[in-house]
C-alpha positions as a Markdown table, in Angstrom:
| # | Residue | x | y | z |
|---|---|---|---|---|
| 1 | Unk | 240.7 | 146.7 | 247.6 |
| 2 | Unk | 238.3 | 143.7 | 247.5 |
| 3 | Unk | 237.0 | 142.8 | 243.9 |
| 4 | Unk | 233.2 | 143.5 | 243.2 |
| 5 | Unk | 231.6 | 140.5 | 241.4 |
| 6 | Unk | 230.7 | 139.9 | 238.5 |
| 7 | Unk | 227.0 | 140.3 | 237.1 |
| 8 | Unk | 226.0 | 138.1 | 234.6 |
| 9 | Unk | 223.1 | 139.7 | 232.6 |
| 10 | Unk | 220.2 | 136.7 | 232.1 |
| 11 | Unk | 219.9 | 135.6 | 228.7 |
| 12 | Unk | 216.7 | 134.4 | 228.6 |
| 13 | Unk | 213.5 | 134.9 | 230.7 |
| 14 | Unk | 213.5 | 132.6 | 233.6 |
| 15 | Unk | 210.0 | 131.5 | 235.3 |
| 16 | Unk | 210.0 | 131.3 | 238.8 |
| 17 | Unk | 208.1 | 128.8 | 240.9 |
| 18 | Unk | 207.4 | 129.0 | 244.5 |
| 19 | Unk | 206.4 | 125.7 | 246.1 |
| 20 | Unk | 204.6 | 125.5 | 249.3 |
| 21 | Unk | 204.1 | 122.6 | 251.5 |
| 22 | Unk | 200.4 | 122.2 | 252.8 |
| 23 | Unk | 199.1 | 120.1 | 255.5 |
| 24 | Unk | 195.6 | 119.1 | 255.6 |
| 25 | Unk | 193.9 | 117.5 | 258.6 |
| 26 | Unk | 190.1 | 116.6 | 258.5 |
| 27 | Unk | 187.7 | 114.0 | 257.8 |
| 28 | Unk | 188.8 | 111.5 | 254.5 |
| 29 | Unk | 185.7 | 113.7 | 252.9 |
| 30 | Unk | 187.2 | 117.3 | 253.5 |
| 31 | Unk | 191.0 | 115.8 | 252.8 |
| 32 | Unk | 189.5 | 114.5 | 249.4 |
| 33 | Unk | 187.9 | 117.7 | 248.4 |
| 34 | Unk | 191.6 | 119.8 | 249.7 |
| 35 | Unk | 193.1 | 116.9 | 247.1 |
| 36 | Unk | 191.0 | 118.1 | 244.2 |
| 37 | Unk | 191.4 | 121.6 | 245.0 |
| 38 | Unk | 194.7 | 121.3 | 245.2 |
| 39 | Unk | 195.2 | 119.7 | 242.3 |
| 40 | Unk | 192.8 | 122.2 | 240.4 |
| 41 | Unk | 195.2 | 124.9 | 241.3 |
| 42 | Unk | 198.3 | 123.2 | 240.8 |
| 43 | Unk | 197.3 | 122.2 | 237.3 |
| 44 | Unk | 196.3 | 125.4 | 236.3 |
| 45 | Unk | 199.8 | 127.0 | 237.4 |
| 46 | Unk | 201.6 | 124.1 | 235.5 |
| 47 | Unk | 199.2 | 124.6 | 232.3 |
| 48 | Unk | 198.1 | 120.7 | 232.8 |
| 49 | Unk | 195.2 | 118.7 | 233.8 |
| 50 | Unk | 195.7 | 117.9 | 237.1 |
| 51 | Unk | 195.8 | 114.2 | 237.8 |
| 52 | Unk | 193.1 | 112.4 | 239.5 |
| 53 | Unk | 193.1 | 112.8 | 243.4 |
| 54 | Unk | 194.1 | 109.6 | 244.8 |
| 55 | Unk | 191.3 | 108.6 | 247.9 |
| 56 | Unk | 192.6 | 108.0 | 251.0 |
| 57 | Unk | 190.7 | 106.1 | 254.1 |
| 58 | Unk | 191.3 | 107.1 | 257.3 |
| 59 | Unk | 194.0 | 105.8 | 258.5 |
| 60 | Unk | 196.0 | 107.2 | 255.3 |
| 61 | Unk | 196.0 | 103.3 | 253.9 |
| 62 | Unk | 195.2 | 103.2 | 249.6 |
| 63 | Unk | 191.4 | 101.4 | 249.7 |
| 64 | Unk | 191.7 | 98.1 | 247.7 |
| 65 | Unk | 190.3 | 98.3 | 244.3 |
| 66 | Unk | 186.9 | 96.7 | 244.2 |
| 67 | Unk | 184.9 | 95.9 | 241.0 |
| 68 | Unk | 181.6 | 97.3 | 240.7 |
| 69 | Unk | 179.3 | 94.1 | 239.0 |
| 70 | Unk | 175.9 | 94.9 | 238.1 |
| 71 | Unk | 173.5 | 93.2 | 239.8 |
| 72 | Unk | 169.9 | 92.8 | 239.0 |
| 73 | Unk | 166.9 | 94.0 | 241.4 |
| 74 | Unk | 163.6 | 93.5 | 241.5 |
| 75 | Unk | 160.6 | 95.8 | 242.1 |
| 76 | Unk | 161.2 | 95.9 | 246.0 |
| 77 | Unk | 165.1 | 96.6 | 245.6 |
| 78 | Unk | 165.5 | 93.1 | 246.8 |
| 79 | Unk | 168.2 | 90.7 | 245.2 |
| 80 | Unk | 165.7 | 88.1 | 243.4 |
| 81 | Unk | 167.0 | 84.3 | 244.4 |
| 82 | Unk | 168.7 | 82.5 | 242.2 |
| 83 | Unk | 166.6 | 79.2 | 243.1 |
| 84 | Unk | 163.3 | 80.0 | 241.5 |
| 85 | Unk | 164.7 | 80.6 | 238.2 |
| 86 | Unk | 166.7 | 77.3 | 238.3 |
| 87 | Unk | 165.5 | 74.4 | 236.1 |
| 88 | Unk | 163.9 | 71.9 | 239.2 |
| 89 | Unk | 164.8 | 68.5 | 237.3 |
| 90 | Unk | 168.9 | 69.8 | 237.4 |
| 91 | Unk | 170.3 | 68.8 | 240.9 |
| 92 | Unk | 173.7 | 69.9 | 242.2 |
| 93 | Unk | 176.4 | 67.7 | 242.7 |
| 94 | Unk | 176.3 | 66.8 | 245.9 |
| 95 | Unk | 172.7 | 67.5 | 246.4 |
| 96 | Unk | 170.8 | 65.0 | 248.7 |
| 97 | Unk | 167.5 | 64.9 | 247.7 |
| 98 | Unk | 164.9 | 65.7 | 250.1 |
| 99 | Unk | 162.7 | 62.7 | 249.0 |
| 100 | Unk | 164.4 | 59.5 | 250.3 |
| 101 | Unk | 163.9 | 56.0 | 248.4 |
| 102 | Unk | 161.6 | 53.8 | 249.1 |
| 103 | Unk | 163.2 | 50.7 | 250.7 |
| 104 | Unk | 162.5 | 47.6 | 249.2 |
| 105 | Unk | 161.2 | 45.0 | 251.5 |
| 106 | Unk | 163.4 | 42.0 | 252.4 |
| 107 | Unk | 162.3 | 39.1 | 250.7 |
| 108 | Unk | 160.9 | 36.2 | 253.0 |
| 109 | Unk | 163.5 | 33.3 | 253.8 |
| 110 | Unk | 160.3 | 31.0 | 254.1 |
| 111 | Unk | 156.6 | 30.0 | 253.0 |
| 112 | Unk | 154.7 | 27.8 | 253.8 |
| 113 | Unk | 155.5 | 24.0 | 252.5 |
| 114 | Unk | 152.2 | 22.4 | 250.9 |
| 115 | Unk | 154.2 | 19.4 | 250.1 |
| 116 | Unk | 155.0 | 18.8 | 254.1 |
| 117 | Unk | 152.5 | 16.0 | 255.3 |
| 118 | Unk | 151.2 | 17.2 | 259.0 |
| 119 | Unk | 149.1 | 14.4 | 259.2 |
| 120 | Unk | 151.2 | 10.9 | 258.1 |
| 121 | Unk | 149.4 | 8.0 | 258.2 |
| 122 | Unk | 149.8 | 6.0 | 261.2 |
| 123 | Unk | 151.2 | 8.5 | 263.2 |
| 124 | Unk | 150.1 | 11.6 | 265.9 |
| 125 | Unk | 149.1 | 14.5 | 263.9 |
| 126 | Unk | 151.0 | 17.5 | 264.0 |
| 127 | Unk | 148.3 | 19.4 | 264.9 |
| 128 | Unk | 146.6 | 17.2 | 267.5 |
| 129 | Unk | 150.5 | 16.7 | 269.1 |
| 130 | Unk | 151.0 | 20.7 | 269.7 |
| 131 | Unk | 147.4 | 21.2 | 271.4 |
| 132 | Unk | 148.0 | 17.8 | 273.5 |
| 133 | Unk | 151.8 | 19.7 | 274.6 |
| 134 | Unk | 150.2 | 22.9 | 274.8 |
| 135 | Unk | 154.2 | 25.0 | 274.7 |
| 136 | Unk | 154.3 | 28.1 | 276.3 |
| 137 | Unk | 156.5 | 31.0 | 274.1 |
| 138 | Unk | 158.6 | 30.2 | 271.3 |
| 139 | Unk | 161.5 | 28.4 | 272.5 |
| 140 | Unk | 159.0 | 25.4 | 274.0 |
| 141 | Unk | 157.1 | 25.5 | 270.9 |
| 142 | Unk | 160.6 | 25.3 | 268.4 |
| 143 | Unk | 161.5 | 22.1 | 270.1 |
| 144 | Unk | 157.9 | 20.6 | 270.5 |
| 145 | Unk | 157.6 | 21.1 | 266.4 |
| 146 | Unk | 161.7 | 19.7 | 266.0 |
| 147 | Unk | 160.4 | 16.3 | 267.8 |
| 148 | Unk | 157.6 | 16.0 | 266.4 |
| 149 | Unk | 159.5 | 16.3 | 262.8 |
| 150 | Unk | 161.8 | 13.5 | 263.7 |
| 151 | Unk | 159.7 | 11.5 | 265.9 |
| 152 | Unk | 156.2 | 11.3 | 264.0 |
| 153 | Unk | 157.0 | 13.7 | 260.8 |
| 154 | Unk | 159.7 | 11.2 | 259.1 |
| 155 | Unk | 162.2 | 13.6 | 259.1 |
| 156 | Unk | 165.7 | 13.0 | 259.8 |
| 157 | Unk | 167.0 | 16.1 | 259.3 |
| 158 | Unk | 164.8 | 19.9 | 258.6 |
| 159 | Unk | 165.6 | 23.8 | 258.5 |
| 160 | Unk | 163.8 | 26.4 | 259.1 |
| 161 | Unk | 160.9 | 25.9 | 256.3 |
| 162 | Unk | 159.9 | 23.1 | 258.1 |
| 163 | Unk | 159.6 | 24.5 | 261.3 |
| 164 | Unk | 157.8 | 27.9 | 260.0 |
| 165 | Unk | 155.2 | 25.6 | 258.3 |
| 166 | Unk | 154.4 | 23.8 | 261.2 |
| 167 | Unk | 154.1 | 27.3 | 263.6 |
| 168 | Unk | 151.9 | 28.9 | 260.4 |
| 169 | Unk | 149.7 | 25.3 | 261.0 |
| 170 | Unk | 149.0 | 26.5 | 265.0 |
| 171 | Unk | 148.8 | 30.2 | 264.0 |
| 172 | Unk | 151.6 | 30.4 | 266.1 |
| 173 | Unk | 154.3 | 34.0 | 265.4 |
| 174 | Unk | 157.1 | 33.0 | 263.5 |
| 175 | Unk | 160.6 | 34.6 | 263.4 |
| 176 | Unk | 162.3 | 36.1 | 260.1 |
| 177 | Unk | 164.9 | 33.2 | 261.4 |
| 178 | Unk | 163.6 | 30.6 | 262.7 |
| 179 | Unk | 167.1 | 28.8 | 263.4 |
| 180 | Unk | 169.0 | 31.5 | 265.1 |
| 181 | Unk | 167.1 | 30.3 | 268.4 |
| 182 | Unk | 168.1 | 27.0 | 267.5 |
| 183 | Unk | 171.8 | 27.8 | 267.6 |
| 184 | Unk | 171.5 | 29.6 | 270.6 |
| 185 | Unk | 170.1 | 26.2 | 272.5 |
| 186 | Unk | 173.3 | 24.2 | 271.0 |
| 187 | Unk | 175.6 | 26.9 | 272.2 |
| 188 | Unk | 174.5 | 26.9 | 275.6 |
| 189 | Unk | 172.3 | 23.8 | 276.2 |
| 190 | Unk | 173.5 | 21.1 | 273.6 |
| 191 | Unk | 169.6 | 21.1 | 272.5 |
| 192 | Unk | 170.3 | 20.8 | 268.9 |
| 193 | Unk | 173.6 | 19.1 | 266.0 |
| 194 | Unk | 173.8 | 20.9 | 263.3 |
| 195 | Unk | 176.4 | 18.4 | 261.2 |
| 196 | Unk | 176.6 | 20.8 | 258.5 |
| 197 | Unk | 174.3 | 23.4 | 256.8 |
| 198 | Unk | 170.6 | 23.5 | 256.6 |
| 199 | Unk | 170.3 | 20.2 | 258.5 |
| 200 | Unk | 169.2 | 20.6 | 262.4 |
| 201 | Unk | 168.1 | 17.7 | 264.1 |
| 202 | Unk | 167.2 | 17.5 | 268.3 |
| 203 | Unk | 170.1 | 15.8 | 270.6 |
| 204 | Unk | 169.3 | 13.3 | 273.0 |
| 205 | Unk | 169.0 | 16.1 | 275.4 |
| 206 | Unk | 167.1 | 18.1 | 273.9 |
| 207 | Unk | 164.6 | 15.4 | 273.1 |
| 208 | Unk | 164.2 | 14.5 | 276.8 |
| 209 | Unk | 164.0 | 18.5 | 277.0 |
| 210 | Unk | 161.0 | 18.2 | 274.6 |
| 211 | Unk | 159.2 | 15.2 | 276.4 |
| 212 | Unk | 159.2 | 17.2 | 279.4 |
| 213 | Unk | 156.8 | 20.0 | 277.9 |
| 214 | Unk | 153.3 | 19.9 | 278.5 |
| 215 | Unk | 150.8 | 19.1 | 281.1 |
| 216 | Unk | 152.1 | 16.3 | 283.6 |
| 217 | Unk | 150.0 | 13.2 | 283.9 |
């Protein structure tokens, strides 16, 4: 005959616990409220608070933490800007500022010489000389005034001071250089020597260049 088995009496009184698995489906809003009701219930079968529902997003993904910072509005629920309350002498580094600098004006490479004599004794006026030759544009009137320096003016050798004095004379415009023409004409006509800086005197050529200007007799 087959043995009947053995009862063991309980000693102590046993709870029992029934767990159920539940599935919610719905919007994050109605899945957060089935959390906390959840939740509710399950702590008050366990006799403890009930933790804090953890949100979900849609796509079942934990939402990053985000700090909340305070922030300041103003009657019309407008963020107020920043730039009218700062100090206007302070600038940022970086900043350009929106008023640019004056630029200083380039100081003048000549005046005009008091000390050059235009009219030497003996000699054509410098004056008299450029209305008898009558140039036409600068480049005629640069080598009338260079012969008449070396021819009638007693000078060997000039720059450009002497030649800006003696176009200021006839009212004539001037350049802010008045040699860089005169290098031009002994780079490609051999008009002037320049033996070494600040001394410019007329070739041969350019003399006979010089004689040719004016009205023809």
């Amino acid at each position: 005959m087959p043995k009947k088995p053995v009862v063991v009496p309980p000693t102590q009184q046993e709870d029992e616990l029934t767990v159920t698995i539940f599935r919610f489906r719905g919007s994050p809003e109605s899945m957060q409220k089935g959390f906390e009701a959840f939740g509710a219930a399950l702590g008050a079968a366990l006799g403890t608070a009930a933790p804090p529902a953890r949100q979900v997003n849609g796509n079942g993904r934990k939402p990053q933490q985000q700090l909340s910072v305070p922030v300041e509005r103003s009657d019309d629920a407008e963020l107020e800007n920043d730039d009218e309350h700062a100090d206007p002498d302070v600038e940022e580094a970086g900043a350009v500022s929106a008023t640019p600098r004056p630029k200083k004006a380039a100081k003048p490479l000549y005046t005009f010489m008091n000390d050059l004599n235009l009219s030497p004794d003996g000699k054509t006026g410098w004056k008299a000389h450029a209305t008898a030759k009558n140039p036409d544009g600068f480049n005629e009137r640069l080598l009338v005034a260079s012969a008449w320096l070396q021819t009638e003016g007693g000078r060997d050798y000039y720059a450009g001071g002497e030649l800006f004095t003696c176009f200021r004379a006839m009212e004539w415009t001037t350049q802010a250089d008045m040699t860089n023409t005169m290098r031009k004409l002994k780079s490609t006509k051999s008009y002037y020597d320049n033996p070494e800086y600040g001394k410019w005197r007329l070739t041969q050529v350019g003399l006979d260049a010089a004689a040719d200007i004016g009205p023809k007799v």
